[in-house]
NUNU-207295 format. One record per residue: x, y, z of N, C-alpha, C in turn. Coordinates in nm, 3 decimals. Layout:
REM NUNU-207295
<pt><n_x>X</n_x><n_y>Y</n_y><n_z>Z</n_z><ca_x>X</ca_x><ca_y>Y</ca_y><ca_z>Z</ca_z><c_x>X</c_x><c_y>Y</c_y><c_z>Z</c_z></pt>
...
REM end
This chain:
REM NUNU-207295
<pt><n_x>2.399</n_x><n_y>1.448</n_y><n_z>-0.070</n_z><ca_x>2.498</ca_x><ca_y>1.429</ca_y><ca_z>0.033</ca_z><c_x>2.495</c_x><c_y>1.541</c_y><c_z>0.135</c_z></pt>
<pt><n_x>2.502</n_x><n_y>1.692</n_y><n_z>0.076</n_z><ca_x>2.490</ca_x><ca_y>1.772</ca_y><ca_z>0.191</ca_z><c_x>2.339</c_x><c_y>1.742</c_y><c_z>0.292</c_z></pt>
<pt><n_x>2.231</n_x><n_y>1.720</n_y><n_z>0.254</n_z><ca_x>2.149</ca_x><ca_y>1.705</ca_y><ca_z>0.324</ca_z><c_x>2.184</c_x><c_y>1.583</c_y><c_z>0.423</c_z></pt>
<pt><n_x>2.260</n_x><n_y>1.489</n_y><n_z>0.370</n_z><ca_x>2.277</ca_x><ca_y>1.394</ca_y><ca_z>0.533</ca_z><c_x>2.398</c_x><c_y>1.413</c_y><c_z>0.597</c_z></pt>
<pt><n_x>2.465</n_x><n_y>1.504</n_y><n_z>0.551</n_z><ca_x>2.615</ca_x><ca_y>1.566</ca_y><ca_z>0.610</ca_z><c_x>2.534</c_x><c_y>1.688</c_y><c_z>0.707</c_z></pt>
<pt><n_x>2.455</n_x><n_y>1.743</n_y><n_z>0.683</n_z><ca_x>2.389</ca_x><ca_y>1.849</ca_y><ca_z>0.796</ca_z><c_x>2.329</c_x><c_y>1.787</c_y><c_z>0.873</c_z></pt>
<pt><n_x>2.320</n_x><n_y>1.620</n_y><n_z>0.940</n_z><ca_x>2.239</ca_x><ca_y>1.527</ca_y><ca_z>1.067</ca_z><c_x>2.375</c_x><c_y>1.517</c_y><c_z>1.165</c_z></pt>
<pt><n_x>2.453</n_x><n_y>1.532</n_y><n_z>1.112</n_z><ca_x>2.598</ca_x><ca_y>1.559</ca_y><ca_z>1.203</ca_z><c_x>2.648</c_x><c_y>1.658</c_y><c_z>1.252</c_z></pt>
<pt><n_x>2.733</n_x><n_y>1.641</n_y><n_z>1.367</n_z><ca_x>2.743</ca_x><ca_y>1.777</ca_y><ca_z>1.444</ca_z><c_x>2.913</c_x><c_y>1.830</c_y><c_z>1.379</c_z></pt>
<pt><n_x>2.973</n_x><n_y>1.696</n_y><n_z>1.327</n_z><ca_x>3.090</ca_x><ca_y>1.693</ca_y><ca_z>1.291</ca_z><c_x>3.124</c_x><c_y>1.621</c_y><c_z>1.157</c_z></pt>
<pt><n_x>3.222</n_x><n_y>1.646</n_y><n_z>1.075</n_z><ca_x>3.236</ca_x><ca_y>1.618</ca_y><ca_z>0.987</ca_z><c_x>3.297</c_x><c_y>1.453</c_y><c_z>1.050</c_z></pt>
<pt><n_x>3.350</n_x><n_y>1.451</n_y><n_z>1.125</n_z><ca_x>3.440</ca_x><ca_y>1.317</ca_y><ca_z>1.166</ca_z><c_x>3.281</c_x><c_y>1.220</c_y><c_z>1.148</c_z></pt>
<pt><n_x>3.185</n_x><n_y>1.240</n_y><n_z>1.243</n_z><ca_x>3.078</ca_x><ca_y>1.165</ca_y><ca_z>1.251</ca_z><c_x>2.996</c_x><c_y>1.131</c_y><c_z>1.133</c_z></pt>
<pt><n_x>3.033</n_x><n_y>1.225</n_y><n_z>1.024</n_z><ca_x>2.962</ca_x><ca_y>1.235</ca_y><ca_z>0.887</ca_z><c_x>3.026</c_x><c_y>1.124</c_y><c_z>0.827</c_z></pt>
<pt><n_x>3.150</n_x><n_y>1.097</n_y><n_z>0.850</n_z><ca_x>3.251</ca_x><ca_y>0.971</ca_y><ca_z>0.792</ca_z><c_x>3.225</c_x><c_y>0.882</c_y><c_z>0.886</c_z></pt>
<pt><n_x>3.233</n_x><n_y>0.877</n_y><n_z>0.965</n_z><ca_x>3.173</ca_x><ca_y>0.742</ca_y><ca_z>1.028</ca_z><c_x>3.057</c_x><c_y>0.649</c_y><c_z>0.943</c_z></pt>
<pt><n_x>2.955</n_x><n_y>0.744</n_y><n_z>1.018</n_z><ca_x>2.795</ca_x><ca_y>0.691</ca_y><ca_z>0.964</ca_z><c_x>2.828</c_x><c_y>0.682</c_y><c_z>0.799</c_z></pt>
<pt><n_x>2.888</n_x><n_y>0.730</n_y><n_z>0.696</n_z><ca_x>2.865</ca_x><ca_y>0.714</ca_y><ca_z>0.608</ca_z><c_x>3.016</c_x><c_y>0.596</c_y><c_z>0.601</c_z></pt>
<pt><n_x>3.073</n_x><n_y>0.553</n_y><n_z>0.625</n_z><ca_x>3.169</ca_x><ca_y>0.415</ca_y><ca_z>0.627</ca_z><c_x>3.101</c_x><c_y>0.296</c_y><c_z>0.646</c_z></pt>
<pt><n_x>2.999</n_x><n_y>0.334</n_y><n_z>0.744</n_z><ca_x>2.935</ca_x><ca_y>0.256</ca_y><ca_z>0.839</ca_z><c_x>2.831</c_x><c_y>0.176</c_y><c_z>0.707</c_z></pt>
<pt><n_x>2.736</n_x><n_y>0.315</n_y><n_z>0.634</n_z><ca_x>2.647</ca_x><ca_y>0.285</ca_y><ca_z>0.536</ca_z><c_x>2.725</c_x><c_y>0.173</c_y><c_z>0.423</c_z></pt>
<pt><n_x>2.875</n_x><n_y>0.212</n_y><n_z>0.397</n_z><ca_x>2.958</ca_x><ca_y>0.193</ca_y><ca_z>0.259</ca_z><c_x>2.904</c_x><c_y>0.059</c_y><c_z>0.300</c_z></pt>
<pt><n_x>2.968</n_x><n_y>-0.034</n_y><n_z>0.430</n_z><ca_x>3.052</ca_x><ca_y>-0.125</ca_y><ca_z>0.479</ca_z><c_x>2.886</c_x><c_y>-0.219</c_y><c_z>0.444</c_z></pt>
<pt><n_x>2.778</n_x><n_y>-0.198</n_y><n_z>0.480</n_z><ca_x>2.683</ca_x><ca_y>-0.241</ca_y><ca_z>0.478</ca_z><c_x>2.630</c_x><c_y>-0.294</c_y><c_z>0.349</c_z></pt>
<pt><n_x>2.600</n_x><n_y>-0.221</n_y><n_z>0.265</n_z><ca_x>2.597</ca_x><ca_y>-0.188</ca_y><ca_z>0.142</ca_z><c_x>2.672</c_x><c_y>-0.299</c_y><c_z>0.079</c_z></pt>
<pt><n_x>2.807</n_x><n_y>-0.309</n_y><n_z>0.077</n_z><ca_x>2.911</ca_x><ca_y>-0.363</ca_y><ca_z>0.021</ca_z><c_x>2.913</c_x><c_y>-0.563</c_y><c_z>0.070</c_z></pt>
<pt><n_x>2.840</n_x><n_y>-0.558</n_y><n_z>0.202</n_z><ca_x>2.819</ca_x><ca_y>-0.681</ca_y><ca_z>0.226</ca_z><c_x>2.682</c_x><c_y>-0.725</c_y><c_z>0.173</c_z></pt>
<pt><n_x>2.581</n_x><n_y>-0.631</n_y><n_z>0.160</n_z><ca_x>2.437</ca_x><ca_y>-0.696</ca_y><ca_z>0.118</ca_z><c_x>2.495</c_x><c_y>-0.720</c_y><c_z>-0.062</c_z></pt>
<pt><n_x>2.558</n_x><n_y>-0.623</n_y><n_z>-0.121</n_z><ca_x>2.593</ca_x><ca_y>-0.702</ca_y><ca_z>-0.240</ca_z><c_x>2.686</c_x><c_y>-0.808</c_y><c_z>-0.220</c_z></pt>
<pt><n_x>2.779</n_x><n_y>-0.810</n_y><n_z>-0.179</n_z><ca_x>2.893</ca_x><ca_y>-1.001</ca_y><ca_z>-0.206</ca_z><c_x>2.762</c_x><c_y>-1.102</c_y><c_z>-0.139</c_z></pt>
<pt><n_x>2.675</n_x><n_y>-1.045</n_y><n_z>-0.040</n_z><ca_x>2.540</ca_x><ca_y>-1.139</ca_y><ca_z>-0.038</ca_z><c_x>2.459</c_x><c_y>-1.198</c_y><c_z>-0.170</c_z></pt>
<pt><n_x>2.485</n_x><n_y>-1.100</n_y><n_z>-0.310</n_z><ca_x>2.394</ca_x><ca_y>-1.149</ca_y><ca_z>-0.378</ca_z><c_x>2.311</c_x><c_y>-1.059</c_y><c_z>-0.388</c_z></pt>
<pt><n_x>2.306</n_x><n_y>-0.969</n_y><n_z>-0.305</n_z><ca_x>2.202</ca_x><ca_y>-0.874</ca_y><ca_z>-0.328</ca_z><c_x>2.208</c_x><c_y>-0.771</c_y><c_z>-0.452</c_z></pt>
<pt><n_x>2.059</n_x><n_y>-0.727</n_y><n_z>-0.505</n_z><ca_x>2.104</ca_x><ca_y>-0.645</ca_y><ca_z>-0.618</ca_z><c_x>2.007</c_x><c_y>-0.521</c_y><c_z>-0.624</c_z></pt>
<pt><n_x>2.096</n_x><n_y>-0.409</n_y><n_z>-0.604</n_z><ca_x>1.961</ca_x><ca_y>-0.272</ca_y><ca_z>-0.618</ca_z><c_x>1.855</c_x><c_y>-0.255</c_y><c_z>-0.716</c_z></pt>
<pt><n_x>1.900</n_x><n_y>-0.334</n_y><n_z>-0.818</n_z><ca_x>1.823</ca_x><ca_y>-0.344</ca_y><ca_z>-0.932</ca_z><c_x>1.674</c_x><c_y>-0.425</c_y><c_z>-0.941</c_z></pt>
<pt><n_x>1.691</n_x><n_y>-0.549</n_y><n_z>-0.825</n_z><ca_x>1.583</ca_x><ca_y>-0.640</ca_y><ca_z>-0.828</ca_z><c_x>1.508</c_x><c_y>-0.602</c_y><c_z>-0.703</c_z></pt>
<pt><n_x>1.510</n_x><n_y>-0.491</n_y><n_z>-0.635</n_z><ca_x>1.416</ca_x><ca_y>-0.472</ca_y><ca_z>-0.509</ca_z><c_x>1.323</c_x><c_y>-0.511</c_y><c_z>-0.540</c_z></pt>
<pt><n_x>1.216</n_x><n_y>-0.568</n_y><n_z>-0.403</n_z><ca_x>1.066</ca_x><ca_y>-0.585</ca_y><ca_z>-0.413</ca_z><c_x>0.989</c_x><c_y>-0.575</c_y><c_z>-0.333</c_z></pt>
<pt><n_x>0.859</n_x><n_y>-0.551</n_y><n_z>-0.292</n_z><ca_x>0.819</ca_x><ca_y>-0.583</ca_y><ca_z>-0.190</ca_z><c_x>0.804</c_x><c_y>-0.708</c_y><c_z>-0.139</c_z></pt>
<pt><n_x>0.834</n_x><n_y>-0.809</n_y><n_z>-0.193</n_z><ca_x>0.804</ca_x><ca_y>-0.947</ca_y><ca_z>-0.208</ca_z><c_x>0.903</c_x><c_y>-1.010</c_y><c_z>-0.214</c_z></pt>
<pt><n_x>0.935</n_x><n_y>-1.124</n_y><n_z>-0.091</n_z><ca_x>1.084</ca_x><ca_y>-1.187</ca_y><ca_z>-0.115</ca_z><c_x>1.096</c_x><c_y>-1.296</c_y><c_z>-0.229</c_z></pt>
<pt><n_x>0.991</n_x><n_y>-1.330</n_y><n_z>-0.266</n_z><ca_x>0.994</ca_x><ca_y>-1.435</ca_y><ca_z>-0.353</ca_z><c_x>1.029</c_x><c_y>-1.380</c_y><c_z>-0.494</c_z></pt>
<pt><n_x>1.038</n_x><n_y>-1.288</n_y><n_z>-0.559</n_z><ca_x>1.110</ca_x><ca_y>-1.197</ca_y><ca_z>-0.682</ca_z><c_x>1.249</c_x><c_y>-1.196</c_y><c_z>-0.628</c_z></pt>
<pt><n_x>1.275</n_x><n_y>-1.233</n_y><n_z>-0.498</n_z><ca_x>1.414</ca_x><ca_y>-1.181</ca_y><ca_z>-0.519</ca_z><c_x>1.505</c_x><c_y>-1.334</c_y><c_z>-0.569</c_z></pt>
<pt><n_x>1.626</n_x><n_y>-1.248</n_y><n_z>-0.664</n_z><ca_x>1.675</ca_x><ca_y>-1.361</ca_y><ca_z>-0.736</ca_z><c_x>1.816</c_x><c_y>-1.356</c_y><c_z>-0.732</c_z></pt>
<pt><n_x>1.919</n_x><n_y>-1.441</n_y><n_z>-0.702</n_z><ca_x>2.080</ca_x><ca_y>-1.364</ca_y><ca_z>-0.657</ca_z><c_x>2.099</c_x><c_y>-1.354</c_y><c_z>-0.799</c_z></pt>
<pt><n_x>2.207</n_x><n_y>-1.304</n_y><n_z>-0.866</n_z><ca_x>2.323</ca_x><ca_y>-1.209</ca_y><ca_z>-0.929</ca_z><c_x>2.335</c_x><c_y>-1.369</c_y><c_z>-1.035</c_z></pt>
<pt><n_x>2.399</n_x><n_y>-1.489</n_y><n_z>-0.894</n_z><ca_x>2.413</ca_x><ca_y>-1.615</ca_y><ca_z>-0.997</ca_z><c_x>2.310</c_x><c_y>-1.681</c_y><c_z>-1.074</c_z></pt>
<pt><n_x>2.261</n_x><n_y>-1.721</n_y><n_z>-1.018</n_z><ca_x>2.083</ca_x><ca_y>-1.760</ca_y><ca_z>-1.041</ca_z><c_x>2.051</c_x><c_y>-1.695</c_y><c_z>-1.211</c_z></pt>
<pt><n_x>2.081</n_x><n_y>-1.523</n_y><n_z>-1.196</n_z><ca_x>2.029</ca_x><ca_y>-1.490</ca_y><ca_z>-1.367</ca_z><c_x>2.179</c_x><c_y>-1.520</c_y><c_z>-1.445</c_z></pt>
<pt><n_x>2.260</n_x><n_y>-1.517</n_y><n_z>-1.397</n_z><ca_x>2.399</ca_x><ca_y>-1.518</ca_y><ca_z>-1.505</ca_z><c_x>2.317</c_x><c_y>-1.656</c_y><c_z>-1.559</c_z></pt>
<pt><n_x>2.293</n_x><n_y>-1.773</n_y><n_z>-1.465</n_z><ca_x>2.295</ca_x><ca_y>-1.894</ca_y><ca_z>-1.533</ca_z><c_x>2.183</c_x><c_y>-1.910</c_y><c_z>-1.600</c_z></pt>
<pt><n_x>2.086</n_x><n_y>-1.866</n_y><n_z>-1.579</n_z><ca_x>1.937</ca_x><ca_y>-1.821</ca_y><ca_z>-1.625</ca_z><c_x>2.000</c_x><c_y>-1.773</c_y><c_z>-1.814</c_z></pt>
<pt><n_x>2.046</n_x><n_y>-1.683</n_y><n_z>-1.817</n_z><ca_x>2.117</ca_x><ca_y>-1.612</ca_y><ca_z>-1.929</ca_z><c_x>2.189</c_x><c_y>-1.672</c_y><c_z>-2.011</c_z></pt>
<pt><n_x>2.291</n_x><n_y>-1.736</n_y><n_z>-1.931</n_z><ca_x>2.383</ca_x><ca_y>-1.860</ca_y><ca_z>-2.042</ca_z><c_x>2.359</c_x><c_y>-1.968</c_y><c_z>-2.086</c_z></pt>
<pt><n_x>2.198</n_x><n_y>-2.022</n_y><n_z>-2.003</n_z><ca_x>2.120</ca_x><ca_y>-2.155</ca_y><ca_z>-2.048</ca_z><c_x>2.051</c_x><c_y>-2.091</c_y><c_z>-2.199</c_z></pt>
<pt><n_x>1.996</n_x><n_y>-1.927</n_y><n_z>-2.170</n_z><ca_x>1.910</ca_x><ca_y>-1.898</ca_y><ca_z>-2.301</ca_z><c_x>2.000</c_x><c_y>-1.901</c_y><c_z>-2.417</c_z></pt>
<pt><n_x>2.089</n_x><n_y>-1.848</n_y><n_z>-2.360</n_z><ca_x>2.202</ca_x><ca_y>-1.838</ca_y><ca_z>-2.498</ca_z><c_x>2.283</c_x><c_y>-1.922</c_y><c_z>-2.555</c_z></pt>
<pt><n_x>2.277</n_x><n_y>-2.021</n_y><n_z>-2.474</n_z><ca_x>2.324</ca_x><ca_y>-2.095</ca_y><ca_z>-2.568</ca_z><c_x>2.267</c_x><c_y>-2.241</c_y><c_z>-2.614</c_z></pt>
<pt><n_x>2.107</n_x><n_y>-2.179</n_y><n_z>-2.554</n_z><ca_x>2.002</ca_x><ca_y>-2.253</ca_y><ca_z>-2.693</ca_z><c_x>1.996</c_x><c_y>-2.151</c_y><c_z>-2.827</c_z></pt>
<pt><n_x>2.000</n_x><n_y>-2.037</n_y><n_z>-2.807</n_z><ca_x>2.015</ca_x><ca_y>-1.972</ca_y><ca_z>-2.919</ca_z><c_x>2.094</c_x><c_y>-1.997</c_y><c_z>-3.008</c_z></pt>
<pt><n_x>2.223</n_x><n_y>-2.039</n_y><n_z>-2.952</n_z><ca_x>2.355</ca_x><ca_y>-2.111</ca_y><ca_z>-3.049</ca_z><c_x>2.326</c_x><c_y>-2.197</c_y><c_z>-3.081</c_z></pt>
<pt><n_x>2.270</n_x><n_y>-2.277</n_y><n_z>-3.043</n_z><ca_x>2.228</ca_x><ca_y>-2.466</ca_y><ca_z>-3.057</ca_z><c_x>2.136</c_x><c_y>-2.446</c_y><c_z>-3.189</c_z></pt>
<pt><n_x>2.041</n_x><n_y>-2.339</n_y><n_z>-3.176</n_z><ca_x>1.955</ca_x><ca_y>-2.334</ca_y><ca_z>-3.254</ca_z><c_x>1.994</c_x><c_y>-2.270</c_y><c_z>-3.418</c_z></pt>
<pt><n_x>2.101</n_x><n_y>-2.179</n_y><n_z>-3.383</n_z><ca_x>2.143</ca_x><ca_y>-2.120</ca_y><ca_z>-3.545</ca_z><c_x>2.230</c_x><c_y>-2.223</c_y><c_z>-3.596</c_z></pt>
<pt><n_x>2.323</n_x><n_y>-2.327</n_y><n_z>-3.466</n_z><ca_x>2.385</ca_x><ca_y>-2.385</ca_y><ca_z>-3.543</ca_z><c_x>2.294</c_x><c_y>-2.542</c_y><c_z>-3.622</c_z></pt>
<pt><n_x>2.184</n_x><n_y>-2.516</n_y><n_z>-3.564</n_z><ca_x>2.106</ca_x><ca_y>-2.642</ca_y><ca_z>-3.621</ca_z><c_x>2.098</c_x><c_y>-2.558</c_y><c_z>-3.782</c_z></pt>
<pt><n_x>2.040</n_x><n_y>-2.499</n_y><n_z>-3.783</n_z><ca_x>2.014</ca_x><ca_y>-2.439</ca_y><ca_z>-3.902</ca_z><c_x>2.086</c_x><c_y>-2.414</c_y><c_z>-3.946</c_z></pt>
<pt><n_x>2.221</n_x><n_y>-2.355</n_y><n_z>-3.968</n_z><ca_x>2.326</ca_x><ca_y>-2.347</ca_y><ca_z>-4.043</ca_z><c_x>2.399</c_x><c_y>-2.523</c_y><c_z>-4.107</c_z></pt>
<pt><n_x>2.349</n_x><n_y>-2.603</n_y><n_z>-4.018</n_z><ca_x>2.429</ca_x><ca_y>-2.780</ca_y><ca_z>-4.085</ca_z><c_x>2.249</c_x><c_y>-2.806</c_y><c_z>-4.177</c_z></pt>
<pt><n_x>2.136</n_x><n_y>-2.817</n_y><n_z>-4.130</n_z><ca_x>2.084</ca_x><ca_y>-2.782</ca_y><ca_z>-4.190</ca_z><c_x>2.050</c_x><c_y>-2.767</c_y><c_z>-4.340</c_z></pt>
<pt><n_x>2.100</n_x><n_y>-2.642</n_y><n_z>-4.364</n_z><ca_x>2.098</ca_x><ca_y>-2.582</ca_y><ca_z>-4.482</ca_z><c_x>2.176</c_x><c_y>-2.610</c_y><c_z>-4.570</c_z></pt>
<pt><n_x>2.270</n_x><n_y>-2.716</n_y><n_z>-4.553</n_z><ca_x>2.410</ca_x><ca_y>-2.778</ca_y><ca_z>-4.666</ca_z><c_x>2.326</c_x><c_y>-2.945</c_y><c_z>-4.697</c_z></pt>
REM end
């Protein structure tokens, strides 16, 4: 932080530009965006919903699957 607080002549301008950064930031994520999945390549990129549902399809073949085997086994 001090290194981009010393590109300003003023502390007022230091809050600006860095509100400015927050405000940005804060819209590319409710976009979906995720720091985690950067790429060079737009086609890796995947929104936030996309894996939740990705995740709750795996899991709950996983359930499907213990509960096969648990009726199964009686």
């Amino acid at each position: 932080m001090n290194k981009l607080r010393k590109r300003y002549k003023s502390q007022s301008e230091f809050r600006v530009a860095a509100n400015n950064i927050v405000a940005t930031i804060n819209m590319r994520l409710a976009g979906g965006w995720t720091p985690f999945g950067e790429s060079e390549s737009s086609r890796y990129y995947t929104t936030i919903e996309e894996v939740v549902e990705l995740y709750i399809k795996e899991k709950t073949k996983e359930l499907l699957t213990c509960f096969e085997q648990l009726f199964c086994s009686f």
